[in-house]
C-alpha angles and dihedrals in degrees: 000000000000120000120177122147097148159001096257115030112121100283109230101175135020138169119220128164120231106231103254132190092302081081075066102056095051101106126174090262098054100040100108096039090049079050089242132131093202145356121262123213107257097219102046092043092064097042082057086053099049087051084052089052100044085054093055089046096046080054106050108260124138099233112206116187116212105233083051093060089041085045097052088041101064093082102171143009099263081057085060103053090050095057095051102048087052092053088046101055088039082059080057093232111145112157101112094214088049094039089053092054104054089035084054081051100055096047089061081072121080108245102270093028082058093050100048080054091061091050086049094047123227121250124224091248090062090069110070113224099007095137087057095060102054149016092230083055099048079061109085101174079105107058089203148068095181119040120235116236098215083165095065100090077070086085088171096081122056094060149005148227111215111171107301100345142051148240121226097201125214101219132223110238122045091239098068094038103109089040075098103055086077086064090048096059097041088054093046102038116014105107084226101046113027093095102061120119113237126210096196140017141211105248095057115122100243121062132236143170148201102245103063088051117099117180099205100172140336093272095036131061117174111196132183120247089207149126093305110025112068119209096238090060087049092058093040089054089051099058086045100063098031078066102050111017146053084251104117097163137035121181115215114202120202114230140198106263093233132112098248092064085032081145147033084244094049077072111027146001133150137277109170144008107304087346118110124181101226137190106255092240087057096058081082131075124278137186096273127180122207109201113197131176115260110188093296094332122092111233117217118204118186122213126175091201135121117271089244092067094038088052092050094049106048089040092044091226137098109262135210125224111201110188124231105243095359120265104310104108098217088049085056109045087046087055107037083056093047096050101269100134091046112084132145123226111216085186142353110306091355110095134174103230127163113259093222089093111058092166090065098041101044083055094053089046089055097052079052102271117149103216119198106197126213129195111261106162086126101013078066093058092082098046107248143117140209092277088055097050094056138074110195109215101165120037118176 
């Protein structure tokens, strides 16, 4: 069952995915390509997730881990099979003698100890003789075979939860590309889960991400123009979901094209009840579209405001920016790229934030948030917050 008709409804169940052994695999050489700034410590990054975890739970919430859901869709053997030889051929590796070898290799691994190997990547010395086999393999400037996927423990992105139904999503860079092949199988397989309408999929031309999607209400969806959402999948989406849904707007909020506003919820996201914590150079007015369905057109109306009157307006409501790190404009750069800005409600007015950014919290504190801080002096390297980390299923 999937059940999201918000940013702030009590949150009742939620999938993460515990950083594995790919954390272990990021080297110097390979950061940018990995998409990371820096390389967490494997060990303390999961104790900080487990602490993530424990304070979900202490607060109600149903936690699911990803490898769990893959784990329980992959149902029989011919599912399996399936699975693997999608992986495979999403590893682009297409010499039979080559792709037999690392798929005889997988299936040495229990099921879920096999998946949690495809998050971690496999190296090219794991497979015995593989230089042997190929020309592309005798080359060693590139340490793997099969890449690691270190971005995964930022469970919010490859796909979303809108209402009753799901996004797939297509991503942006190559490297986290199969990171979506673990929602596919949950929404084709899983007993619990097979049966949920999806709005977009994963093989469509144009990419998007979860973490430029906000489900504001069950009318309203804002979602981030930015370096990893593309405008044709917004409007795709749109059209999607004006079809098929009670959604009737979507705002669609023009970015800066750089890694640290990589998405919509590196800037905002929402705390409250018509209060959003909110990146101070977002508190100005940018260049917003609001898309609304005109018989079975899609009407685009352009504004150069600030999101706060957008907001009001389309909500009908006044509406509160809080800024990440106040108003002093060193407090909140430190902060936005430290997650400040990128909080998750687990009910109206209580948020999860990282207690590495007092400035922000103590703001937040102080327009009646309670705040529940959680260690992220690891969690932080990859440049992600709670709200990251976390895909809602189940909002009350």
């Amino acid at each position: 069952m999937i059940n999201v008709k918000s940013e702030i409804c009590k949150l009742k169940t939620v999938l993460v995915h515990r950083p594995g052994r790919e954390l272990e695999n990021l080297t110097p050489k390979w950061l940018e390509l990995l998409l990371f700034d820096d390389i967490p410590w494997l060990k303390a990054a999961q104790e900080e997730h487990d602490l993530f975890v424990k304070a979900l739970k202490d607060n109600g919430v149903n936690v699911l881990y990803l490898v769990d859901l893959v784990n329980e869709s992959l149902l029989s053997k011919e599912i399996l099979n399936e699975f693997i030889d999608e992986f495979l051929f999403e590893s682009k590796i297409f010499d039979s003698k080559v792709l037999n070898k690392v798929k005889n290799y997988l299936l040495k691994f229990d099921t879920k100890a096999m998946i949690s190997k495809m998050i971690a990547g496999i190296s090219k010395e794991e497979i015995k003789g593989l230089k042997n086999l190929s020309l592309k393999y005798r080359i060693d400037d590139y340490p793997f075979i099969c890449d690691p996927m270190p971005n995964l423990y930022f469970a919010r992105d490859p796909f979303s939860s809108i209402l009753n139904g799901v996004t797939i999503n297509k991503m942006h860079t190559n490297i986290r590309a199969r990171e979506t092949i673990f929602a596919k199988y949950i929404f084709k397989y899983h007993p619990n889960y097979k049966n949920i309408t999806r709005f977009y999929d994963r093989d469509l031309p144009s990419s998007i991400e979860g973490g430029d999607i906000l489900v504001l209400n069950e009318n309203v969806l804002a979602i981030g123009i930015s370096e990893r959402t593309e405008p044709e999948a917004i409007e795709h989406l749109s059209k999607t979901l004006f079809n098929k849904t009670s959604i009737n707007t979507v705002i669609a909020i023009n970015l800066p094209k750089l890694r640290h506003f990589m998405h919509l919820d590196t800037v905002i996201t929402q705390v409250d009840i018509n209060k959003f914590v909110v990146h101070h150079d977002f508190l100005n007015k940018l260049n917003i579209y609001v898309l609304t369905k005109n018989n079975e057109k899609i009407k685009i109306s352009e504004k150069y405001q600030t999101i706060k009157s957008v907001f009001s307006n389309v909500l009908k409501s006044p509406i509160t920016m809080i800024p990440c790190g106040s108003n002093n404009k060193i407090a909140s750069d430190r902060e936005q790229w430290n997650d400040g800005a990128n909080t998750l409600a687990i009910s109206p007015g209580v948020v999860i934030a990282y207690e590495r950014n007092p400035v922000t919290n103590n703001l937040l504190r102080e327009h009646g948030i309670k705040v529940i801080e959680i260690k992220s002096s690891e969690l932080a390297r990859g440049r992600g917050g709670p709200r990251c980390m976390s895909m809602p299923l189940i909002r009350n």
